[in-house]
MARFIVO-684527 format. One record per residue: x, y, z of N, C-alpha, C in turn; chain. Coordinates in steps of 0.1 Angstrom, whole numbers, plus 5000, padded with zeros to 4 digits. Atoms other than C-alpha are relative to their C-alpha. Last residue first. Example, Ala and Ser with C-alpha at 12.3 -4.5 7.8 and 13.67 -1.06 7.14 Angstrom:
R  n.u  n.v  n.w ca.u ca.v ca.w  c.u  c.v  c.w kette
R 4991 4989 5000 5137 4989 5071 4992 5011 5008     A
R 5009 4988 5000 5123 4955 5078 5009 5012 5000     A
This chain:
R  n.u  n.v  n.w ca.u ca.v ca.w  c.u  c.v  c.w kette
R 4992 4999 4998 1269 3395 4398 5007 5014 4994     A
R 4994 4998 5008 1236 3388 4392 5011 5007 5004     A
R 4997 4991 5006 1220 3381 4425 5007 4998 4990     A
R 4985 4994 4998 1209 3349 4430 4999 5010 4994     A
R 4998 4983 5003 1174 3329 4428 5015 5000 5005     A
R 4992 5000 5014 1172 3290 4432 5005 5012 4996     A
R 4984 5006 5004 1173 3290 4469 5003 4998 4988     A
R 4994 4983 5001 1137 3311 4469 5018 4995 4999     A
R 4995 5000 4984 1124 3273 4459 5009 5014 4997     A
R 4992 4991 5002 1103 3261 4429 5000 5005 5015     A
R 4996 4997 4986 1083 3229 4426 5016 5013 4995     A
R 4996 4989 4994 1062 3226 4398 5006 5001 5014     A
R 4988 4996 5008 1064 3193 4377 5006 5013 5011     A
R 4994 5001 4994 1031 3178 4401 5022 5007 4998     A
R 4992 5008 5006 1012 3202 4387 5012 4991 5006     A
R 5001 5018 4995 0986 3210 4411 5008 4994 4987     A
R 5006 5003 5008 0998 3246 4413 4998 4986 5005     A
R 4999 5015 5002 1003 3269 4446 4993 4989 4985     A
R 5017 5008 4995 1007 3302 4444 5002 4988 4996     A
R 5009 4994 5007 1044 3313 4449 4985 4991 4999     A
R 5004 5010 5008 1073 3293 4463 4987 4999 4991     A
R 4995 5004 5013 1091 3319 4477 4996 4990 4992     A
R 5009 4999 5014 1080 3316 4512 5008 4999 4988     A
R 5012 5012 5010 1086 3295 4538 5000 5006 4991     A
R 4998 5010 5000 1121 3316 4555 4995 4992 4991     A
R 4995 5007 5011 1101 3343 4544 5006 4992 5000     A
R 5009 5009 5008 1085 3337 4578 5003 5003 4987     A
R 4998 5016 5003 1115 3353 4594 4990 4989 4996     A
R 4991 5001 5010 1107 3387 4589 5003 4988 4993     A
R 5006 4995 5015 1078 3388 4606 5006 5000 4992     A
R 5004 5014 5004 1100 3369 4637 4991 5005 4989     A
R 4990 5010 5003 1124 3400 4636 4994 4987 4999     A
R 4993 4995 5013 1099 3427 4640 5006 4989 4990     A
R 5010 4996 5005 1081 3410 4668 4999 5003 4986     A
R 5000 5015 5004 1115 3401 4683 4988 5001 4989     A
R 4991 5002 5009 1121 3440 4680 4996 4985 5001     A
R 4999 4997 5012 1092 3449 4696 5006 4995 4988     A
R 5007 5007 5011 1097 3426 4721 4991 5007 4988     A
R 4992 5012 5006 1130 3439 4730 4986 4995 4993     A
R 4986 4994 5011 1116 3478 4731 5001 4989 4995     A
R 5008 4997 5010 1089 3463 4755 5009 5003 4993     A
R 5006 5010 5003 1113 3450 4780 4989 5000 4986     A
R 4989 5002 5004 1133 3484 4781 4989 4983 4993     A
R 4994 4998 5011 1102 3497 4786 5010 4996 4996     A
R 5010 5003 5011 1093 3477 4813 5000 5005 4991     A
R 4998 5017 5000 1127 3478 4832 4991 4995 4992     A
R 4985 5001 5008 1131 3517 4826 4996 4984 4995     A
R 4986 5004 4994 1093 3518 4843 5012 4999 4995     A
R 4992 5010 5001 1066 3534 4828 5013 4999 4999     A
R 4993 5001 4998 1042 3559 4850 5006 4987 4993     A
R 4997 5008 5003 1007 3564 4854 5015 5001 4989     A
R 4990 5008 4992 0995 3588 4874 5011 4986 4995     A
R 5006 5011 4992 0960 3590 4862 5012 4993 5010     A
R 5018 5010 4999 0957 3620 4842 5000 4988 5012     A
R 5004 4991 4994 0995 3641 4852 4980 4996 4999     A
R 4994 4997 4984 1013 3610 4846 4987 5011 5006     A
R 5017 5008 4995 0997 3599 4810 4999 5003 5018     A
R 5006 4990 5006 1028 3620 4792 4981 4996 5010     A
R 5008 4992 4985 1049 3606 4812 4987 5005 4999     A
R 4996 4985 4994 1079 3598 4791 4988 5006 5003     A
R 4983 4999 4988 1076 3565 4790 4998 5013 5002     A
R 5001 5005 4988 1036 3566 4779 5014 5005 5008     A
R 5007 4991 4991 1048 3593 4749 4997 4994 5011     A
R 4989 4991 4997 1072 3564 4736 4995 5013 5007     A
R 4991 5007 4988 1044 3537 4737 5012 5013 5003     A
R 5005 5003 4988 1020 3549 4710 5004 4998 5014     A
R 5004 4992 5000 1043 3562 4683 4987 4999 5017     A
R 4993 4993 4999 1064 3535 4689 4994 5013 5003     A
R 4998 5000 4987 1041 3508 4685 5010 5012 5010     A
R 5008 4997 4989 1028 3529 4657 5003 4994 5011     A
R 5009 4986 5001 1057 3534 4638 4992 5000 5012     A
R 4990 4995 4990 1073 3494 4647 5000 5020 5004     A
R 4995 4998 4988 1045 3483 4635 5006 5006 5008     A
R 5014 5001 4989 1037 3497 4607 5000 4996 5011     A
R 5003 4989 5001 1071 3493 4593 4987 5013 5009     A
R 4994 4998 4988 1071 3457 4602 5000 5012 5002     A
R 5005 5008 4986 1042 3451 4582 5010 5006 5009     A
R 5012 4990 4999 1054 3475 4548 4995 4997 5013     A
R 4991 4984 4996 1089 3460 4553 4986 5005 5003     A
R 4997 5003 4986 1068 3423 4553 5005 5009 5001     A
R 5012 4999 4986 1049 3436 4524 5002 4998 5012     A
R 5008 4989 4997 1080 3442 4503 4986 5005 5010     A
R 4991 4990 4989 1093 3411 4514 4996 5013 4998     A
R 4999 5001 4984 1063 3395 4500 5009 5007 5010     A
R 5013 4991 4993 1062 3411 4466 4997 4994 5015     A
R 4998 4987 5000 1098 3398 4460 4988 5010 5006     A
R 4995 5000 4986 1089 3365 4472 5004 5020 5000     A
R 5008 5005 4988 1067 3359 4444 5008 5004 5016     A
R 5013 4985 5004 1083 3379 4414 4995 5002 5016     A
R 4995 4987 4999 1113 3358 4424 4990 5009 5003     A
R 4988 5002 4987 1099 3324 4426 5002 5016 5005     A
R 5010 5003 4995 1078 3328 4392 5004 5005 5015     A
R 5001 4988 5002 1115 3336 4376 4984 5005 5012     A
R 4990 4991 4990 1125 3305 4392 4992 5016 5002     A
R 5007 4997 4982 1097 3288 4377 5008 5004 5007     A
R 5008 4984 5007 1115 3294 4338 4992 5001 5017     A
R 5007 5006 5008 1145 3264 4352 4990 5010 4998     A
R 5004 4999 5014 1179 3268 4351 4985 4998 4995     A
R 5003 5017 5001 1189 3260 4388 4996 5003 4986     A
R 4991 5013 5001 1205 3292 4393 5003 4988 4995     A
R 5005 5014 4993 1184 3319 4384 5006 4986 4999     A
R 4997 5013 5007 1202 3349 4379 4995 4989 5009     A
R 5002 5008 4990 1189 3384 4392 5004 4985 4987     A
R 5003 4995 4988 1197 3420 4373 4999 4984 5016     A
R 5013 5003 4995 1208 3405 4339 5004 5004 5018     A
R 5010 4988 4999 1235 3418 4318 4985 4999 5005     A
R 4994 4989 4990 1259 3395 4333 4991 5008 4996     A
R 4993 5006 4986 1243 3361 4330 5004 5016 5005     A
R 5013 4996 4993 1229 3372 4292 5000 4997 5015     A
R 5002 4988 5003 1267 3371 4282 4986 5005 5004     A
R 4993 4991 4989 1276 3341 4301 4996 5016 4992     A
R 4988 4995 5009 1248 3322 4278 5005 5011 5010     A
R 4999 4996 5015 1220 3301 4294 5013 5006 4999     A
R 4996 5004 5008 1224 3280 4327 4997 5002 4983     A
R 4986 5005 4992 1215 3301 4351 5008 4993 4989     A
R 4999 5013 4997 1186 3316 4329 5016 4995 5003     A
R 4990 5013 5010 1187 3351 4330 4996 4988 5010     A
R 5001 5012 4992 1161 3378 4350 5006 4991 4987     A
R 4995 5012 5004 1164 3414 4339 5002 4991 5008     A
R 4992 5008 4997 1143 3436 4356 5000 4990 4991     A
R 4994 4989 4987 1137 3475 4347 5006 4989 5011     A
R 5007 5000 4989 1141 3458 4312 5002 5001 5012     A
R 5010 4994 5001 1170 3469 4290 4984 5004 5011     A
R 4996 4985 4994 1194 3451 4302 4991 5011 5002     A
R 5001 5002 4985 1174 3418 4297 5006 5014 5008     A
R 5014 5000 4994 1165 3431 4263 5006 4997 5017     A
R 5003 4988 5006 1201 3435 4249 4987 5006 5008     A
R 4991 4990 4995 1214 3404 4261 4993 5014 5003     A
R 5006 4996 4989 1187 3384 4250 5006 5010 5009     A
R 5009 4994 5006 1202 3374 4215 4990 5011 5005     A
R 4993 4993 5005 1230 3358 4234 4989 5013 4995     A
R 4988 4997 5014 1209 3339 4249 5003 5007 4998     A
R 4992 5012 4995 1188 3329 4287 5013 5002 4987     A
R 4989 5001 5013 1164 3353 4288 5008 4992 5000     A
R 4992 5011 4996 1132 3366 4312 5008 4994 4988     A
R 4997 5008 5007 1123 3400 4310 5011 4990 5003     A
R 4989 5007 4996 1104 3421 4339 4999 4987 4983     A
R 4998 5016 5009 1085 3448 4326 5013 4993 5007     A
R 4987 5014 5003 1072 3474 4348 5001 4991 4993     A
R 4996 5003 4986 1039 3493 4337 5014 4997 4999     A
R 5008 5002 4990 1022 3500 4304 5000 4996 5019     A
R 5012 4989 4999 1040 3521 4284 4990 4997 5010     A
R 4997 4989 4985 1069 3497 4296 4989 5010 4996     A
R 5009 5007 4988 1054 3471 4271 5005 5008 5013     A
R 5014 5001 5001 1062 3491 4238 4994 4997 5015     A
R 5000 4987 5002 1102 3497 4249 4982 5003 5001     A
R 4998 5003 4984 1106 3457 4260 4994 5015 4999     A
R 5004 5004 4994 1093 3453 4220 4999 5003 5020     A
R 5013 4990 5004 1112 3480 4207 4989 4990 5007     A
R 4999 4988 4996 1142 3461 4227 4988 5011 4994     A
R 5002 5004 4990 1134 3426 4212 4997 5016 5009     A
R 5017 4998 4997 1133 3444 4177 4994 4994 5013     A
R 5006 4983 5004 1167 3454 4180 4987 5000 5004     A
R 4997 4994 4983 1178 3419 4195 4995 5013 5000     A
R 4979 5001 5002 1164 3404 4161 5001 5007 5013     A
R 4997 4987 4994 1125 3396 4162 5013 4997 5003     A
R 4994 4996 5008 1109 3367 4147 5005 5015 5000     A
R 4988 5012 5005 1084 3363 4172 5001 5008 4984     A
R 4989 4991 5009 1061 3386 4194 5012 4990 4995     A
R 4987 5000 5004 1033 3366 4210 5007 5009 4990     A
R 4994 4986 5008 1001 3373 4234 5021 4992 4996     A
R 5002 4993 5010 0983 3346 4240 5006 5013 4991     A
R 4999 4990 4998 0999 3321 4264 4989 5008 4988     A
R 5007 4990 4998 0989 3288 4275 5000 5013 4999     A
R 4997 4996 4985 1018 3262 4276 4990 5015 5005     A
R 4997 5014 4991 1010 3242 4246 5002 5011 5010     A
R 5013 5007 4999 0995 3272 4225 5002 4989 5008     A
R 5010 4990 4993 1023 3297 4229 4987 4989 5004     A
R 4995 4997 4982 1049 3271 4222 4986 5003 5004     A
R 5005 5016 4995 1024 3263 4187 5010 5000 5007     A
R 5017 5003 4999 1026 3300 4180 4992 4989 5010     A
R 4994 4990 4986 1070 3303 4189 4981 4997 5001     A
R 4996 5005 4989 1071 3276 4161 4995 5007 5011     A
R 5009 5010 5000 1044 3292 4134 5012 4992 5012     A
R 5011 4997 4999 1063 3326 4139 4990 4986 5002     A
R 5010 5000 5010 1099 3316 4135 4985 5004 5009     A
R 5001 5009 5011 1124 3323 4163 4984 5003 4994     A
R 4998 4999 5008 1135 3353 4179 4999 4989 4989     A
R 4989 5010 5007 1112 3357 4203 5006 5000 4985     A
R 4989 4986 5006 1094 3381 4229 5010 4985 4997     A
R 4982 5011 5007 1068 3355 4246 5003 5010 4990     A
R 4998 5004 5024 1042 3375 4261 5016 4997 5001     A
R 4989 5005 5002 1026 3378 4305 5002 5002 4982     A
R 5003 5002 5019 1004 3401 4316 5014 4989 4997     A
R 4982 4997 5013 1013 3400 4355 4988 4994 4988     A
R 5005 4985 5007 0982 3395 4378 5003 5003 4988     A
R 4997 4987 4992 0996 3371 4402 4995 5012 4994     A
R 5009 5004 4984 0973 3341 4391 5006 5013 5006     A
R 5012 4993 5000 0992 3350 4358 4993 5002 5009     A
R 4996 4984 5005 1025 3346 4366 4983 5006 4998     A
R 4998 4993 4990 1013 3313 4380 5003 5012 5000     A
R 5012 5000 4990 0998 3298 4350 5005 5011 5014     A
R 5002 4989 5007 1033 3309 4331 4981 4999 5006     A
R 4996 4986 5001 1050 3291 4350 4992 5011 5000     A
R 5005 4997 4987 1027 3261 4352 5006 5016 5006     A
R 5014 5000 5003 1030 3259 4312 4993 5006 5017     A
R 5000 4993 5006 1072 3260 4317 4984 5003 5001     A
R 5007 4993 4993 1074 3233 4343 4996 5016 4994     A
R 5014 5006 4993 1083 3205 4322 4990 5013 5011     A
R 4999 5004 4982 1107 3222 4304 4985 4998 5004     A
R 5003 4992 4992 1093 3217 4266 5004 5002 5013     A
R 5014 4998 4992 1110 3200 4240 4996 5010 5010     A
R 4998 4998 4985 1132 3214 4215 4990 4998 5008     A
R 5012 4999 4993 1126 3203 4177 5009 5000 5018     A
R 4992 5002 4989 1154 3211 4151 4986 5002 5010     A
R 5013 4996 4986 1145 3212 4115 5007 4990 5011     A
R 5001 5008 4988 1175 3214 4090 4992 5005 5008     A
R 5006 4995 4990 1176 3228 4052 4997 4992 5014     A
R 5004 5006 4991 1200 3227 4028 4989 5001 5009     A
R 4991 5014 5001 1222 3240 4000 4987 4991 5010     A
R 5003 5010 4992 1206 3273 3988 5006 4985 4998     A
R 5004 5006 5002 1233 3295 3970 4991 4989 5011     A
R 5013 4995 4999 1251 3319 3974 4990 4994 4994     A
R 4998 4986 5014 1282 3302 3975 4990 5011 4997     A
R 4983 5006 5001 1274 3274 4002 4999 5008 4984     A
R 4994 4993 5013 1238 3290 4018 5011 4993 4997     A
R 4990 5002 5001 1223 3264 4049 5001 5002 4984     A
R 4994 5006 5015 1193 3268 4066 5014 5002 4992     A
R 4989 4996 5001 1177 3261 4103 5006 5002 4980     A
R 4993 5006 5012 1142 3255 4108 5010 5008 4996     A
R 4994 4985 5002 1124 3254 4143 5011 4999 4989     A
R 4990 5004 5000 1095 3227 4147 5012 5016 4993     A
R 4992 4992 4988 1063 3240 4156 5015 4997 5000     A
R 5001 5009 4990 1046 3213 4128 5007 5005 5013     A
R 5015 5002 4995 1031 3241 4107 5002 4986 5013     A
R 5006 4989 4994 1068 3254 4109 4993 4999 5004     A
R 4993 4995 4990 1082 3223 4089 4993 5008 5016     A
R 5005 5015 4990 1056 3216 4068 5007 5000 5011     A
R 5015 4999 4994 1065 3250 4057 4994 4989 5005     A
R 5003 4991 4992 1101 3246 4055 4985 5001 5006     A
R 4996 5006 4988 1101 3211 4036 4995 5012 5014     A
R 5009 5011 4997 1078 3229 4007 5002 4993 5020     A
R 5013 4995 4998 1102 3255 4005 4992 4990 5013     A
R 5001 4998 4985 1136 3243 4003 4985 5001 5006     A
R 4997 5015 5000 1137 3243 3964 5000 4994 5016     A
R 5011 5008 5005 1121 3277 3965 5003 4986 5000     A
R 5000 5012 4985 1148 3292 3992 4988 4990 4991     A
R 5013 5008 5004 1163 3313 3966 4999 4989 5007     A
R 5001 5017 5002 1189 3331 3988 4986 4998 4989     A
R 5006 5003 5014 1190 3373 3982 4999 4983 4996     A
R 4990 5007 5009 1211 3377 4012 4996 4997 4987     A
R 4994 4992 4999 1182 3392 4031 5010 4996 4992     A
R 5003 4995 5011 1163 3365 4022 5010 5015 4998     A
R 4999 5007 5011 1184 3342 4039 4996 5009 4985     A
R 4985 4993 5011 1187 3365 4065 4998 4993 4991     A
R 5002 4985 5000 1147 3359 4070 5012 5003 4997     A
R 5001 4997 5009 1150 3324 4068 4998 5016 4995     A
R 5015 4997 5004 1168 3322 4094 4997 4999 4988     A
R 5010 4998 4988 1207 3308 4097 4985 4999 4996     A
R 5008 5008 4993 1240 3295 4084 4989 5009 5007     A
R 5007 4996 4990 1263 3308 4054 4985 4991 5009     A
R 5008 5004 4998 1292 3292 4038 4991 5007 5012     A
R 5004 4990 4995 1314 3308 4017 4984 4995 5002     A
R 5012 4994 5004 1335 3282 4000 4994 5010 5010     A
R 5001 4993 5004 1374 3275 4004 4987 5005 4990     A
R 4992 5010 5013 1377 3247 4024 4996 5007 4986     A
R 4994 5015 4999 1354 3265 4046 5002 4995 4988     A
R 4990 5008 5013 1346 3302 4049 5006 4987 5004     A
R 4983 5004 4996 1328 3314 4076 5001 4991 4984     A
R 4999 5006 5017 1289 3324 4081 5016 5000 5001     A
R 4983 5001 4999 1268 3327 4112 5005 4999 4984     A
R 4990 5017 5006 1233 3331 4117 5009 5006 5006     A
R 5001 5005 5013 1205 3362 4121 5004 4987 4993     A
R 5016 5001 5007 1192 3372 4155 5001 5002 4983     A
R 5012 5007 4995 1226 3380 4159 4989 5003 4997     A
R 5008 4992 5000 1251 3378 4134 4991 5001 5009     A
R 5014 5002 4994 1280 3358 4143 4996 5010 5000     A
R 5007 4989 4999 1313 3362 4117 4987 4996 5002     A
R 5017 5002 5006 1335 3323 4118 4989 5021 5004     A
R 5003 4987 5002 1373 3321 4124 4980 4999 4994     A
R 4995 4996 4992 1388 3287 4136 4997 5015 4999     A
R 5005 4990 5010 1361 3264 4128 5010 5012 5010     A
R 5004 4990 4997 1366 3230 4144 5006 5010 4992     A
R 4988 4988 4998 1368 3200 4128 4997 5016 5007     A
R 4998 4989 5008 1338 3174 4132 5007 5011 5004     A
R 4997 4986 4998 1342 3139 4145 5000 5010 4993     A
R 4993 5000 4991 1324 3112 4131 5001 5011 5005     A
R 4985 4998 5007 1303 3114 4103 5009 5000 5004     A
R 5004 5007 5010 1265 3100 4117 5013 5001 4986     A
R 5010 5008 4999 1267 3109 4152 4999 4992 4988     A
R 4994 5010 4997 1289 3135 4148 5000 4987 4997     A
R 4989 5003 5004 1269 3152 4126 5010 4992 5003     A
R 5004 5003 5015 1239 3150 4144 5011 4995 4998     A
R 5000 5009 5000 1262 3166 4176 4992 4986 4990     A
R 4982 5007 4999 1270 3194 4156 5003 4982 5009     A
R 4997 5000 5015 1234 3202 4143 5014 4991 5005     A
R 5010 5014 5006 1222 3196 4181 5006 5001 4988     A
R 4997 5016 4995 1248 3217 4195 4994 4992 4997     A
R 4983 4999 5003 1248 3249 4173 4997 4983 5006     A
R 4999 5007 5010 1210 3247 4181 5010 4995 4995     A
R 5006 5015 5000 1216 3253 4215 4999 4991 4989     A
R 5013 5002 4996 1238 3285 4207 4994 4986 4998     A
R 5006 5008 4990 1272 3284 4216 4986 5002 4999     A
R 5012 4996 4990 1288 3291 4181 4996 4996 5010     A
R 4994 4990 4997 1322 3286 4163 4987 5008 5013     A
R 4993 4998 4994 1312 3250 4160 5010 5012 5007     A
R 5004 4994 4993 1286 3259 4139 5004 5002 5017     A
R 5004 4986 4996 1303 3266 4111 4999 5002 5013     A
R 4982 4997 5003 1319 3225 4111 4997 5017 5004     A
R 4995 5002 4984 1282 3216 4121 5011 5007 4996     A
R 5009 4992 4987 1267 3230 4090 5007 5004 5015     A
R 4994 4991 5000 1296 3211 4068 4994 5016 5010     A
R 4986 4998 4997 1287 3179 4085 5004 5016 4997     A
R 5002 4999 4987 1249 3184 4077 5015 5007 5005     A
R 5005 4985 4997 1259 3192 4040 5001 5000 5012     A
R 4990 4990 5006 1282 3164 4036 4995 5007 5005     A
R 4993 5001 4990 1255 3139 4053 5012 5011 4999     A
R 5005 4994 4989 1225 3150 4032 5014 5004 5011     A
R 4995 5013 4987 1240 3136 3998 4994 5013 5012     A
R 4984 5007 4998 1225 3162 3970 4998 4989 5017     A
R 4996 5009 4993 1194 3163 3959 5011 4993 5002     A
R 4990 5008 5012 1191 3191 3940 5004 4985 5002     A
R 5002 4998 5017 1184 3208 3971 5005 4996 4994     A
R 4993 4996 5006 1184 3190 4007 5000 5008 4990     A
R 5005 4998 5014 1159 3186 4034 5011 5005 4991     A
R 4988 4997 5010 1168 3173 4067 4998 5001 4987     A
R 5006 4998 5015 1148 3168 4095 5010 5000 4991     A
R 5012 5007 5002 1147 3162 4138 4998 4996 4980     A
R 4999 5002 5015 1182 3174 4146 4990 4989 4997     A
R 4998 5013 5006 1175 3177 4186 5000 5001 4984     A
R 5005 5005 5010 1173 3205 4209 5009 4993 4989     A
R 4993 5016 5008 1186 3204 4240 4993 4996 4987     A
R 4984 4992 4999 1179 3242 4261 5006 4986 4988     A
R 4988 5008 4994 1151 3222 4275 5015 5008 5000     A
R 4998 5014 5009 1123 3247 4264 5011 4998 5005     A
R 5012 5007 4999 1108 3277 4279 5001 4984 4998     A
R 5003 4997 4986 1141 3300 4278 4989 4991 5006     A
């Protein structure tokens, strides 16, 4: 959700030291049954350096764990290290790469073939450029903000630390996303922002879901507002215009009460029998209209808005035309 969406096959650690390119290849071949980002970096890799890779015509997706599928008659599993352990993997020959891995924020993929460690791949996603100013602006409004993720702990840290956050929840399966969304409504509304598969669960959950336009058709519909252009300043966008139109009902509201409340006893007389004073059909009628224009041009200064407090990044530009209802 914070990052390009385009992460890249940055590593490659084998066991036993076997040939790298087999293994990769047989990674991709799995992961071809999957749309997550990483799915595309491992598979394009492979391409890249094996040619084309076969597609995978039956594969079982865990989420917020892997994938796993039988190929050319082995039993090959792909994910965390957390299922890994779950599965009872020995990841010690893996190790070392892992942890240098993680300390470098990089996000590490691994690869069982019998039950057995075979592999290990790091995958670095950069940053959307406007992610850091995001999450400046969420703040400037008030809002608590925390990253709710399912990747590793030492990646999601060193996000937290490039784009300013403090509060993180990582390494959390869709389950634990939801005890998460569940903890942070003790304290008010939660709005959760999502873009994967993984996110589904949570976006529904919170009182608003907000999907990334271009994440996963399944976090698209269980979200309340879709942000079109794909980028995390949308969400910013939203919040921002959202509390404006609520103040412009509260403005015209007021208005249109008290001019009303004031003006509708004059017509009808009420001032007649003190001083005589009398208003006319043609002047009330006239007043009535510029009430309503009154009404109607308060309204129309959202036209400008939506673009929330102002940063000096030049990356940040966000516009109420990226927002959309979720369908």
């Amino acid at each position: 959700t914070l990052t390009e969406g385009k992460p890249a096959l940055t590593g490659i650690e084998t066991a036993d030291g076997a040939a790298p390119d087999p293994l990769l290849r047989l990674a991709a071949t799995v992961e071809t049954a999957s749309e997550h980002p990483i799915a595309r970096a491992l598979i394009d890799a492979a391409e890249l350096r094996t040619g084309p890779v076969p597609l995978l015509d039956t594969a079982e997706i865990l989420p917020g764990r892997g994938i796993t599928a039988e190929v050319d008659g082995q039993q090959v599993a792909l994910g965390n290290n957390r299922w890994m352990a779950e599965l009872g993997i020995d990841l010690a020959p893996l190790s070392d790469a892992m942890t240098r891995w993680q300390d470098e924020g990089r996000s590490v993929v691994l690869l069982a073939v019998d039950g057995r460690a075979a592999a290990a791949f790091a995958v670095s996603d950069p940053v959307k450029p406007d992610a850091a100013a995001t999450v400046r602006g969420l703040q400037a409004l008030g809002l608590r903000v925390a990253m709710i993720t399912g990747d590793g702990t030492a990646p999601a840290q060193a996000l937290a630390r490039q784009i300013g956050l403090d509060e993180v929840a990582a390494e959390l399966m869709p389950d634990g996303k939801l005890a998460a969304i569940a903890a942070l409504k003790a304290h008010g509304p939660v709005a959760f922002v999502g873009d994967g598969i993984n996110d589904a669960p949570a976006l529904a959950a919170a009182d608003v879901g907000i999907a990334i336009g271009t994440g996963t058709e399944i976090a698209i519909e269980a979200a309340d507002v879709v942000l079109t252009a794909g980028r995390p300043s949308g969400a910013l966008t939203a919040i921002d215009l959202s509390r404006q139109t609520i103040r412009n009902i509260r403005q015209n509201l007021a208005w249109a009460f008290g001019y009303n409340i004031v003006l509708l006893p004059v017509a009808a007389g009420v001032l007649y029998p003190v001083n005589g004073l009398l208003l006319s059909p043609a002047l009330a009628a006239g007043a009535m209209a510029m009430s309503s224009v009154l009404v109607v041009s308060n309204a129309l200064r959202l036209r400008k808005a939506g673009q929330g407090p102002r940063e000096d990044d030049h990356e940040y530009r966000s516009r109420s035309q990226e927002i959309r209802p979720a369908e």
